[in-house]
N, C-alpha and C positions, 0 to 999 in steps of 0.2 A: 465534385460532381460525378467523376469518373468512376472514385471509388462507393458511392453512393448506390449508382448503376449496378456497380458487377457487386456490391450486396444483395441489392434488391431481387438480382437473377439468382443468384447462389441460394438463396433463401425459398424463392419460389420453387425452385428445383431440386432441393430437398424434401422439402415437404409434399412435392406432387410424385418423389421416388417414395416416401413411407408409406402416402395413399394409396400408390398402388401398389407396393408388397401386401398392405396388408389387405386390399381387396385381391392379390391375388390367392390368398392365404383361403381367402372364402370360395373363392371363383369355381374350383373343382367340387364343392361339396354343392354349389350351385345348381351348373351345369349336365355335371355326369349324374346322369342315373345309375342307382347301384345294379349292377348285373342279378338276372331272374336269379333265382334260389335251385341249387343244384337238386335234381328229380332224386339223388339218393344221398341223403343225409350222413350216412356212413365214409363218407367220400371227403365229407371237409371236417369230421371229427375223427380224433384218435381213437386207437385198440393198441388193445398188446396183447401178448402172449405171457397170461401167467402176472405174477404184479413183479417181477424184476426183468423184464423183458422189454427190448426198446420199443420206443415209439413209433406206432405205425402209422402215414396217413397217405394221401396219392401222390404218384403213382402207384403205390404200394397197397394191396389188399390181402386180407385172410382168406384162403379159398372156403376155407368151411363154416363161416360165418355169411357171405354175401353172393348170397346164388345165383338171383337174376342176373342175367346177361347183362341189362342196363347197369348192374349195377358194378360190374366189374371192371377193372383197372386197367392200366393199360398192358399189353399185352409181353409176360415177359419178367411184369412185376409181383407175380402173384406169390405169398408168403404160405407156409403153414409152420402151425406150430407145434414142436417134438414132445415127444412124451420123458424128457429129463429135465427137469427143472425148469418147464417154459420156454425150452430152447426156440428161436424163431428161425425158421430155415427156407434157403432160396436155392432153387435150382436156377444152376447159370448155363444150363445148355442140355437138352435132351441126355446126351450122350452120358452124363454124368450125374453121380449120386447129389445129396442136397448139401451146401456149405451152409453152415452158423452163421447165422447174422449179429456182431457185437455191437455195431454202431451205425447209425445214418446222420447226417450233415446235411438239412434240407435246404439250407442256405445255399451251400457250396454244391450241394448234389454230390456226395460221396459216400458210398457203402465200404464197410469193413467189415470182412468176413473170411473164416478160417476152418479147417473141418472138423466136423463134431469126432472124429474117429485119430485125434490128435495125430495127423500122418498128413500135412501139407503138402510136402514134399511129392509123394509119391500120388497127389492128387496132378501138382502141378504138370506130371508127366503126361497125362492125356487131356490137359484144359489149354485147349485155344482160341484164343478172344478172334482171331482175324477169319477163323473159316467157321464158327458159327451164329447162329442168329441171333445170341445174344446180344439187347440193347447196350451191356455193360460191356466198358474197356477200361485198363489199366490206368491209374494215373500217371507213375512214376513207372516204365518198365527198365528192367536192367537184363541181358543177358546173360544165365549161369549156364556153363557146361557141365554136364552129369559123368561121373566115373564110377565104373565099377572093377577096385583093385582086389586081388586076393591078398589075402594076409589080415593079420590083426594090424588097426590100425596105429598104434604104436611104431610102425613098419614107416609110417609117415609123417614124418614130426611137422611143426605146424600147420597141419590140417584137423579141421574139422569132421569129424563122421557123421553122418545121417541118421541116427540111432534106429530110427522106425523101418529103414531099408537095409541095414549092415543085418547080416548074419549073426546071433549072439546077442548078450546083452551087453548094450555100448559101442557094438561094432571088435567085438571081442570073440570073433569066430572064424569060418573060414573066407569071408571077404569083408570088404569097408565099402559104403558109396560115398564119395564126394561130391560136393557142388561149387565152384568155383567162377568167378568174372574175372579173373586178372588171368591176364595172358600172361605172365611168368609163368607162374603153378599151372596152367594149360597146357604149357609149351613142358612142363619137366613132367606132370605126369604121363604125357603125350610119348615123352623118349622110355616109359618105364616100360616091360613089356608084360608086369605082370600087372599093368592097369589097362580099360577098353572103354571108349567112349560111348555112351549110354544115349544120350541124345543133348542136346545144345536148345536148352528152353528159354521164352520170353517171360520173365518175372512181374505179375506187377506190384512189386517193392511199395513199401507204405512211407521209406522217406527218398529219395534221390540220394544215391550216393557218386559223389563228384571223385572219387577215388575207389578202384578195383580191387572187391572183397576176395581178399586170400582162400577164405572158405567159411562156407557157411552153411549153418542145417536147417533156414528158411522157415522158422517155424513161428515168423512173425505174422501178424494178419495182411492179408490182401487188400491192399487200397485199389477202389472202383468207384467209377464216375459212368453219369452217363448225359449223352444233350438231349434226348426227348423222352417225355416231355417236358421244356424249360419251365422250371416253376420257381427261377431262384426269383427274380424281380419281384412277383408276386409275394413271396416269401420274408423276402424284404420287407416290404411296402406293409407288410402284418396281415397280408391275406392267407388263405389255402386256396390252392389247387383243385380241380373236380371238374369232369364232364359238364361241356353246357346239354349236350342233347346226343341223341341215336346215330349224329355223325362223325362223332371220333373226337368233335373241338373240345379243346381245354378249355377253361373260363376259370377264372378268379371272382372268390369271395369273400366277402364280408372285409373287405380292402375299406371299406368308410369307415367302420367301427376301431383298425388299426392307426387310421389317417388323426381320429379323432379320440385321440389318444387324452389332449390335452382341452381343458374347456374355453369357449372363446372368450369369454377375459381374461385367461392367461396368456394367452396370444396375443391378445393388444398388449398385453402388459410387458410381455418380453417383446415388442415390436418397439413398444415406446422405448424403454428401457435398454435397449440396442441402437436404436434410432436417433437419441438424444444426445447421449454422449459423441454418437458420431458427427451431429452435426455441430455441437461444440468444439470439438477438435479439429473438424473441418474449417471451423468460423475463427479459430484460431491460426491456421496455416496461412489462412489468405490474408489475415493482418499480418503476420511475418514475410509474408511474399510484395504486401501494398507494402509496407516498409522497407525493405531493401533497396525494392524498386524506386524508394524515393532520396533513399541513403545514397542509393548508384550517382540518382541523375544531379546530389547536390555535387558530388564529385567529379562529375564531368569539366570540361574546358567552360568556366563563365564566358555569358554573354554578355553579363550587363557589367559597368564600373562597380555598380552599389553590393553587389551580392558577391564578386571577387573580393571588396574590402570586407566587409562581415566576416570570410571565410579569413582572411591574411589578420584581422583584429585577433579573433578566436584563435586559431594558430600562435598567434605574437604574445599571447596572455601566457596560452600554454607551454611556451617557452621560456619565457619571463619565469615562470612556478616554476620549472625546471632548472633553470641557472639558479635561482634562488636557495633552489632545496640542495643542489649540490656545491655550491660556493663557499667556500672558507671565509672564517671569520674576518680575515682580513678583505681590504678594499682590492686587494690585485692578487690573483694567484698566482703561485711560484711559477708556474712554466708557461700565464697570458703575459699580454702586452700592456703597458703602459697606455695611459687615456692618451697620451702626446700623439705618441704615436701611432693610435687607433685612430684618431682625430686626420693624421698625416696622408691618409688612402686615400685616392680621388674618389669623387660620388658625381653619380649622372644622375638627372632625373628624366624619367619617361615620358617620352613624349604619344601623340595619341596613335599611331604606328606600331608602337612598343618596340620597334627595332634599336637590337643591339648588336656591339661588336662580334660578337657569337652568336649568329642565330639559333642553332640547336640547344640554346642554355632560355628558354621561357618560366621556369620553374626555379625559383630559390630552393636549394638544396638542404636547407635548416631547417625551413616551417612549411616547405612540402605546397606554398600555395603558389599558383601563377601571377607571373606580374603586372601590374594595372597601369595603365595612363596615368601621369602625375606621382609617383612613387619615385622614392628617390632609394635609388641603390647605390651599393659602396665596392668598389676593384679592389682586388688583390695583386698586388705591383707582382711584376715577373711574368706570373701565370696569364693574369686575366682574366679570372673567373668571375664572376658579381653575383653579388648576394643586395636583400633589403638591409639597409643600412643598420636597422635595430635588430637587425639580428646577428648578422657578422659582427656588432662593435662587443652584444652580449656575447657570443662564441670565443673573440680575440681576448676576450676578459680571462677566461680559463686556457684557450690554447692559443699556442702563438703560430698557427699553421694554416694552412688555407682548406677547408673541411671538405673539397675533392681531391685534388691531387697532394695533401699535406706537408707538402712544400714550407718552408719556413721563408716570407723573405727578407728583402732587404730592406728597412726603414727610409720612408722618401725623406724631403727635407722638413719640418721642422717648423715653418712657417704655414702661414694659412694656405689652403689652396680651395681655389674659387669652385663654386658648382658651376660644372657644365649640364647643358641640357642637350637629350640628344633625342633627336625627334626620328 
């Protein structure tokens, strides 16, 4: 009845968790209304610059494509594009000419950008992300410190030259600049005296480096990130980004046509089909759980006479198949006891108390069952151990020892000896 019960729940309780996944699966396409339609169209569709040029969309705008005020981006992000091969180009701060733009990550919100006049380096020297108003900051920064040594740089062995800042081609003239993050080579070109430190710049490195670059000529692109305007979620979710109105707010669109990717019978289908199996294998745990639980409770201390002898029969069989399978062809093994004197052991039988001369011994140590009222068990002289009589006589059949303390003992007499009952 019990296990009937926590069926009947378990059942209901699946099926009212898949109802409501799968109404919740509907619930948003319900409820939300899709956000108005962005007043400028160019805002949630792409451009580029030229056809091998990355993709442009908000925050990000072309300034010479999108005039109206309304219809410009946020402030900071505005692109144009170069006249060499479509190059797309951002100014990251008044002060400074335009960086290449190679890549954006509108997921992550990361820009990678490098300068079109392949001399990163010596751009790095006057771009600082902390005192101007660019929305962009560094992802990974690393501090390098700049040297300027005289000499060819040959003059310095394991260093790198600057090629765009050295003197010469290659750094093959009358000075070398280095760029260096490891304070070793800091600290030695620091003692040289025909090297002078240039300035000690914030990098922002495109990977993290967990160990200090000996020297380097930086002419990797700049990885940049920025937090406003956040459009990853939206991005995610398969919408774009774009102005809701004249007050600055972002708003996301066309987020239902990303949402509704897949058609609603595919959805039941893979609800059901996730659903099912789960609840098969759920419905299968809890018969391995209602079974243990009823293996446990046959195992427990009987209460009743009838259900300890079923348990002590069962056991007695099983031990009987066991003597059997391993017994030698002959009637008595070499190293059991003769029937005489297996015969010769006192036997008690139990009375409704079940007290014995040991009480810490309620459990025959052969067939593992406890022992019942009216059961007649059999002593091991010496020790004193007791066992159920058919089991100790099959045990002394192969060994001639007492199967706790294994003890061998001494054969009583010979003649009958009477059952006692011990109540």
């Amino acid at each position: 009845m019990r296990n009937s019960m926590i069926f009947s729940l378990f059942l209901v309780t699946t099926i009212t968790t898949l109802a409501a996944a799968v109404a919740a699966e509907e619930q948003p396409h319900r409820q939300q209304d899709p956000p108005p339609p962005s007043q400028c169209p160019a805002q949630t569709s792409s451009s580029f610059c030229g056809s091998t040029g990355v993709t442009i969309r908000f925050p990000f705008w072309i300034r010479s494509t999108q005039h109206p005020d309304r219809c410009r981006g946020y402030k900071g992000f505005d692109l144009t594009c170069g006249p060499n091969n479509g190059q797309t180009l951002i100014t990251l701060s008044p002060e400074t000419a335009p960086f290449v733009v190679h890549g954006v990550d509108y997921s992550t919100q990361e820009l990678w950008v490098n300068d079109p006049g392949d001399c990163l380096p010596g751009r790095l020297l006057s771009l600082n992300f902390s005192t101007s108003s660019s929305p962009f900051r560094g992802l990974y920064d690393q501090t390098y410190t700049f040297f300027n040594c005289s000499g060819d740089y040959s003059s310095y062995p394991g260093m790198n030259p600057i090629a765009c800042l050295s003197g010469g081609a290659w750094g093959r003239g009358e000075y070398s600049v280095f760029a260096s993050s490891s304070g070793r080579a800091i600290a030695g070109l620091r003692r040289r005296p025909s090297c002078r430190v240039v300035a000690a710049v914030e990098v922002p490195v495109e990977w993290p480096f967990y160990e200090q670059v000996l020297s380097s000529d930086l002419s990797a692109d700049l990885r940049l990130t920025w937090d406003s305007p956040d459009c990853r979620r939206c991005v995610v979710r398969g919408g774009r980004c774009g102005l809701k109105g004249s007050d600055g707010g972002v708003g996301c669109f066309d987020v239902t046509q990303g949402r509704r990717g897949l058609p609603a019978p595919a959805r039941y289908a893979i609800t059901i089909g996730v659903g099912i199996p789960l609840f098969l294998f759920s419905l299968g745990a809890l018969c391995c759980i209602c079974r243990r639980v009823k293996r446990c409770a046959t195992t427990t201390p009987p209460t009743s006479s009838s259900s300890a002898a079923a348990d002590y029969q069962h056991n007695l069989r099983q031990l009987h198949l066991a003597v059997a399978a391993a017994a030698p062809p002959t009637s008595i093994s070499a190293g059991g006891l003769d029937r005489k004197t297996i015969e010769s052991y006192p036997k008690i039988v139990l009375g409704e108390s079940r007290r014995l001369p040991k009480p810490d011994e309620n459990t025959c140590a052969i067939c593992l069952s406890d022992y019942c009222p009216k059961e007649t068990l059999k002593t091991i002289p010496d020790c004193g151990h007791c066992f159920h009589a058919e089991c100790i006589d099959e045990w002394l059949k192969l060994k001639g020892n007492c199967p706790i303390c294994r003890n061998s003992p001494e054969p009583v007499v010979s003649f009958a000896v009477p059952v006692q009952a011990w109540s």
